[in-house]
N, C-alpha and C positions, 0 to 999 in steps of 0.2 A: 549586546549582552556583555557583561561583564565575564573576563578571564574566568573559568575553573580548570582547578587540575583535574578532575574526573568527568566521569557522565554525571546527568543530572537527571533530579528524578521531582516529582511533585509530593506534597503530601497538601490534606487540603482536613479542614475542621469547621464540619457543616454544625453550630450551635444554637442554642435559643434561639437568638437574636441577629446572628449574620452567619456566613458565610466568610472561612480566608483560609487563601493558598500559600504556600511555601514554594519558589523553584529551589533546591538545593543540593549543593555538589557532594555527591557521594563520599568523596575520599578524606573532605575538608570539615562537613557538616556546614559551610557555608552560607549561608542565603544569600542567592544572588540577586532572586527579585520575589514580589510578595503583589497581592492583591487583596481588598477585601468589600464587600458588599452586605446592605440589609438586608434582614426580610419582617415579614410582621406577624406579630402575636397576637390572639384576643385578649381581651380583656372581661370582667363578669367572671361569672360560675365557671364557665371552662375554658381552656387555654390552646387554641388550637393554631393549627398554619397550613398554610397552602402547600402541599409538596413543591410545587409547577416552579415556587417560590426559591424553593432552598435551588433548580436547575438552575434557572435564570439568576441567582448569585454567585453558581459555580462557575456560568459560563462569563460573567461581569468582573470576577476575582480574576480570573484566567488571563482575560484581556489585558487586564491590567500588568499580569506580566510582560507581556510583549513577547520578542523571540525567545527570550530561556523557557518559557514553558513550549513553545514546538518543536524544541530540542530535548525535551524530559525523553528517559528511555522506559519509566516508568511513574505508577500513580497508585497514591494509598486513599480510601475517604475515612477519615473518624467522623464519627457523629455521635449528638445527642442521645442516649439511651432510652428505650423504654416506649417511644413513642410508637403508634400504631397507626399505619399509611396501609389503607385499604384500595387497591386497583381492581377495576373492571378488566373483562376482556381484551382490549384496547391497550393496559398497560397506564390508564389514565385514573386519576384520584376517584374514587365513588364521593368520597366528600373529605372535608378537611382532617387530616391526620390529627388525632388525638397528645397530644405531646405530655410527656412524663412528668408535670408539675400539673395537670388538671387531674381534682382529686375528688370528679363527681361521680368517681367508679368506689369509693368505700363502703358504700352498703355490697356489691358487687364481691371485693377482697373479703370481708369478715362470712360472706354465706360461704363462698369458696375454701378459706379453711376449713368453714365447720363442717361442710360436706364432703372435704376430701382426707379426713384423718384426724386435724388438727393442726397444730402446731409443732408438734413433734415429727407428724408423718411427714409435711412439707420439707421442713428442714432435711430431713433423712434424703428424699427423694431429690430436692430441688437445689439444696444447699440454703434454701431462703425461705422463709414467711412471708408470702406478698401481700401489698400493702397497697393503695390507692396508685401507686406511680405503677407497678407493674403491666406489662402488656396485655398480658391473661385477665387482668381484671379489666381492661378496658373494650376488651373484645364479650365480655360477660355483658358487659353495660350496654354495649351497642349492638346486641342482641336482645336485649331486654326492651330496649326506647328505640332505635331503630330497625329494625327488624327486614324493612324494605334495604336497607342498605347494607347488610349482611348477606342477603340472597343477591344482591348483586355482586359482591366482592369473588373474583376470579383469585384472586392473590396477595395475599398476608406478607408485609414488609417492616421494617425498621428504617428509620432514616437514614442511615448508613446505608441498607441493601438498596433501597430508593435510587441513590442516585450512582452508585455503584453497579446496579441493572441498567441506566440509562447510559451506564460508556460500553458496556459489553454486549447488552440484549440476554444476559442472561442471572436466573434468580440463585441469588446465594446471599451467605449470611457466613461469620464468624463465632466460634466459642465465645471468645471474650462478650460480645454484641448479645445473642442469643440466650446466655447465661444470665441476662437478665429479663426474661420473658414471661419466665415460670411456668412455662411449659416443654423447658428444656433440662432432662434428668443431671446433673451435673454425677451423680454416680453412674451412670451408664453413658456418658455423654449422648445422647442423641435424644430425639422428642420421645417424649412423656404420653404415649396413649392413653393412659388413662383419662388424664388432664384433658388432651383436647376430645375426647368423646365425650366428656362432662361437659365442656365447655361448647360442644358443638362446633368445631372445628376443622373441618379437613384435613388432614394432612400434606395433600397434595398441594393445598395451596398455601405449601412454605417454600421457602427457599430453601436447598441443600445447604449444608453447613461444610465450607471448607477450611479445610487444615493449616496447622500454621505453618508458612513456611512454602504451602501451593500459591501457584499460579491461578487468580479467580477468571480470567478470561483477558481476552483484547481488548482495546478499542476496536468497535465498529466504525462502520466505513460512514453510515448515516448519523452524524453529531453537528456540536455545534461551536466542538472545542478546538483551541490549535494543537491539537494532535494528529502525527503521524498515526495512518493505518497501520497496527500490529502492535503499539504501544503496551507493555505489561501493564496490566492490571490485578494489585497485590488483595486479599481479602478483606482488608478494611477493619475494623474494630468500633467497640464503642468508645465515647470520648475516654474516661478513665482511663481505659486498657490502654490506650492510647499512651496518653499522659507517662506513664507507668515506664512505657516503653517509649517513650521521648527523654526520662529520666534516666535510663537506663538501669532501674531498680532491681538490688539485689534482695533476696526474701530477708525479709526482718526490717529492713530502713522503714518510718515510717512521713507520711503523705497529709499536707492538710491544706487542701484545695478551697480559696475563694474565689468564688462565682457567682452566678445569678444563684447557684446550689452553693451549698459547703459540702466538700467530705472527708473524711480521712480513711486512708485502705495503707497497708504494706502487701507485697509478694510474698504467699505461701508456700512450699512445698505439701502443706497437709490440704485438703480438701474441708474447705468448713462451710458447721451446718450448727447455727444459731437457731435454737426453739423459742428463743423471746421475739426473733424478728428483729433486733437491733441491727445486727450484723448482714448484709448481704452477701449470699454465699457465691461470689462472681466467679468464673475462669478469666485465666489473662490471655493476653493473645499469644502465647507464646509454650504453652504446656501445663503453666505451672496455675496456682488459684489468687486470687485476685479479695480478699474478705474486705469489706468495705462497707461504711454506714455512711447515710446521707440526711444531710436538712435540705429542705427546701428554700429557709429564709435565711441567706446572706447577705451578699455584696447591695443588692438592688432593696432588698429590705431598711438596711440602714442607711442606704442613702435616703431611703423616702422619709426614714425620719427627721433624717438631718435635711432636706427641703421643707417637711410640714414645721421645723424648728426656723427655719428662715438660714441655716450655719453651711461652711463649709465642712465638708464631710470632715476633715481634721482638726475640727475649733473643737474635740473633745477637752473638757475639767476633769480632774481629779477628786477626790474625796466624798464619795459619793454614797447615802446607804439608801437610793432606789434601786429601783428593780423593775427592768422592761426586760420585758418576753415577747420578741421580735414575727409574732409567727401570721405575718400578715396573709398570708398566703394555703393557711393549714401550716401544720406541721406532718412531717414525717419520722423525726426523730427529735423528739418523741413523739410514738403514733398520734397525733393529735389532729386528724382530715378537717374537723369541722373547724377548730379553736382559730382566735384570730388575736394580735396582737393586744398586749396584756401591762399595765404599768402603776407599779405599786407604791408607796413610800414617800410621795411628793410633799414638799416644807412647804413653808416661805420664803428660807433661806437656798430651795433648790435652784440650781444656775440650767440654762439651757444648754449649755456645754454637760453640763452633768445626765442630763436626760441622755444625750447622745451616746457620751460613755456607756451609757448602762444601755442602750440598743449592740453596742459594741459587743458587752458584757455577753449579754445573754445568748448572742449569736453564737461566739466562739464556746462558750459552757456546753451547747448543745453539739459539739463536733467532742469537743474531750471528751466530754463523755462517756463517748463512744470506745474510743481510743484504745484503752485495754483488751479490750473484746476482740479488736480489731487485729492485735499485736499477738504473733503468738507467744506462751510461756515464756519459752529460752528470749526473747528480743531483749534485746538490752536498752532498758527503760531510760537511761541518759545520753543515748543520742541523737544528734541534733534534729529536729522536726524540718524536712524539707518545708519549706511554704511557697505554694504556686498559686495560679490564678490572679485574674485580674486584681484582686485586692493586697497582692503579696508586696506590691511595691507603697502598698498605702501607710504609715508612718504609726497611724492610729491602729491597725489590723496587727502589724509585726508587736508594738506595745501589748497589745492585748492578748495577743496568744502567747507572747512570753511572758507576761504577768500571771496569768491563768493556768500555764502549762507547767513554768519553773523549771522549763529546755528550754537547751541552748536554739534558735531558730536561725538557718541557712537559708538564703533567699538565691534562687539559679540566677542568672544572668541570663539567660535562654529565656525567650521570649516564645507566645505558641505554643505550647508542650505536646499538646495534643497534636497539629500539625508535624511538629517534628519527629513524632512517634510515631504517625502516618507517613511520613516519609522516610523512617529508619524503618519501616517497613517494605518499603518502595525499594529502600535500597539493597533489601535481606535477597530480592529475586535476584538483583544483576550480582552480588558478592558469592551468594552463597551463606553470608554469616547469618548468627540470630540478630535481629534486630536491635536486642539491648546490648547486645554487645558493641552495635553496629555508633546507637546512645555515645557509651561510653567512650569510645573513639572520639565520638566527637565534643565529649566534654562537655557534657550537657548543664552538668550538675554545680559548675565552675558558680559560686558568688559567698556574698560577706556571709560569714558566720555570727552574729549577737548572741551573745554569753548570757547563760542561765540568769536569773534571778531569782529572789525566794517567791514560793508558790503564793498567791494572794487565798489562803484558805478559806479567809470571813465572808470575801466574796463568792467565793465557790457554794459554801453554806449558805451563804441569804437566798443566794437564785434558786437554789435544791430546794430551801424552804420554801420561797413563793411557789413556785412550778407545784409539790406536793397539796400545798393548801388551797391551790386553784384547779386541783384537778378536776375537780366537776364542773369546774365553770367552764374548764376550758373544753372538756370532753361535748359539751353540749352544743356549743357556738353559740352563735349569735341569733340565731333561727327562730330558738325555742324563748318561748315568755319566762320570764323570770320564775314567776309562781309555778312552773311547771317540776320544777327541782325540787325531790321533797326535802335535799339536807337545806333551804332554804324557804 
């Protein structure tokens, strides 16, 4: 193991697509060593994974550290949000977890507003308008179409408490994590009875929701990890809240994450409660509120295009007046579950670099968007847009969000954000301090700043115009016959 000055703690970010740990030295922020492992997603109508999946990468990452991870004195998990891991008795899967980008629950979401108040009540109650990614709507679905599999479920999890219960033996869950479930009152923080007796839910079969700042339990003696027995184990969060808290974010900075998702959130002191549903009204892991909007089609979006174009993801052209609408996936912002990738304005003179651009385009418009809503009043609209995520170091992504934004864009040097937020977690138990502060210590937020440019307006306007004129196409999908539209 390599020297640190301090103890050492883990943080781990169980995601879509893999699994990867952090060892890293408290006092330095350090990374001394790292692991990382797959897992697999479906593909089709819905997007599911193995829990069994995401253990067996926790425990392959781990290895991979070698001795600094049996010497952590503690362990954080971020994970993926939203998703729904249903356990039998046993503690074992009833069937493959539902993950937060399968969006065959929106008939499910649109009855649930209308039977529980609206849009207005939700927001009030929940902080949020759930939408197809929500928990509550996928547990509505799988009550509806599986119904055998819901009488067998013992216990209701997120991916984060998932493998979180599998180091301690015991069920818990986080604000930050839980606040996107929508059956979690963010004005009362605790569960929403209303919701889950609509929904038919037990209450019993949730996890306790612990505080920030508590101890979630030990390692157990029965695992499969190189941990000492008695090893701290920190609450955990969802990946965002994570992120947030790997950045060290103070309220008002604002966030605009590329991933297999896009989002953009800042740190609130007010509690918010969006009645359009743009906005989700999240708590952070740390006391304060977390408002954050999400797309579904990002990072993995445009590169599909840039493979169906035969191109490097960064052989984008210039001077473009198409217009693609990247929403291969549905969209979620804008609520569009059914719609599927959309491409308008094609010449003879169009270049296949230009197509690409305008996958670029239309991605990054759908996060700005947002952005206002997101930001409260007093934020001060001219400072630099943090940019993380896998796509933040992409040449073509930084171009494009400062072309579109007309802010200045800072790219962290900190690599894993979510990880290191789970581990400035980790380290909040042996310090004492809050964990963003714990962040900031360690300089998370350290990289090149790119100076504004003027706002590319024309382009902001063609895309608002396609998106507006395509609304019924896109609201429909692909499902429905043409003739069935009457404005067509």
């Amino acid at each position: 193991m390599s020297a640190a000055e301090g103890p050492l703690v883990v943080g781990v970010d169980t995601s879509t697509q893999s699994t990867k740990a952090l060892v890293v030295d408290v006092y330095t922020g350090r990374v001394v060593a790292s692991g990382q492992a797959a897992h697999t997603v479906t593909s089709g109508a819905g997007r599911e994974s193995d829990p069994r999946q995401w253990w067996d990468a926790l425990c392959e990452a781990l290895q991979q550290c070698g001795e600094a991870a049996h010497e952590a004195a503690a362990i954080s998990i971020g994970g993926q949000q939203h998703g729904l891991v249903t356990l039998d008795a046993r503690g074992e899967p009833v069937r493959p977890a539902l993950l937060w980008n399968d969006v065959r629950s929106a008939p499910q979401a649109r009855s649930l507003v209308e039977e529980l108040g609206g849009p207005d009540a939700w927001a009030e109650r929940t902080g949020s308008v759930p939408g197809a990614s929500f928990t509550v709507t996928k547990w509505a679905w799988l009550a509806e179409h599986e119904p055998d599999a819901v009488r067998a479920t013992k216990s209701v999890r997120l991916p984060h408490d998932y493998l979180t219960e599998r180091l301690t033996g015991l069920g818990t869950t986080d604000r930050g994590d839980v606040s996107g479930t929508g059956w979690w009152a963010s004005a009362t923080e605790s569960y929403d009875e209303e919701t889950l007796a609509h929904v038919g839910l037990d209450p019993t079969l949730l996890p306790r929701v612990v505080r920030p700042g508590e101890v979630a339990g030990t390692v157990r003696d029965s695992h499969d990890l190189p941990f000492s027995k008695g090893t701290l184990v920190a609450p955990g969060t969802g990946d965002n809240a994570a992120a947030a808290l790997g950045l060290g974010l103070r309220p008002g900075t604002p966030v605009l994450s590329l991933g297999t998702s896009g989002t953009v959130y800042a740190v609130s002191k007010r509690r918010p409660a969006d009645p359009t549903g743009t906005v989700a009204g999240f708590a952070d892991a740390h006391g304060d509120w977390l408002p954050l909007a999400c797309t579904l089609n990002c990072t993995l979006a445009v590169d599909r295009v840039a493979a169906l174009l035969g191109l490097d993801r960064e052989a984008v052209e210039p001077g473009t007046s198409v217009t693609l609408l990247p929403y291969l996936d549905g969209e979620r912002t804008p609520n569009l579950p059914h719609a599927s990738g959309l491409l308008h304005g094609l010449r003879h003179d169009t270049t296949a670099g230009q197509v690409l651009q305008a996958a670029y385009d239309g991605a990054v418009h759908s996060l700005l968007g947002a952005l206002d809503l997101v930001l409260d009043q007093d934020a001060d609209r001219t400072a630099p847009l943090l940019l993380i995520g896998g796509g933040a170091r992409g040449t073509a992504w930084q171009q494009t969000v400062r072309r579109l934004s007309g802010r200045p864009v800072q790219i962290p040097e900190a690599k894993e954000l979510v990880a290191l937020g789970a581990a400035a977690q980790a380290a909040g138990l042996l310090t004492g301090e809050d964990p963003a502060a714990v962040a900031r210590r360690w300089n998370t937020t350290k990289g090149q700043v790119v100076d504004a440019v003027e706002r590319d307006e024309e382009a902001l306007a063609r895309i608002a115009g396609v998106l507006s004129d395509a609304s019924a196409l896109l609201e429909r999908g692909t499902d429905t016959p043409l003739s069935a539209c009457s404005a067509y």
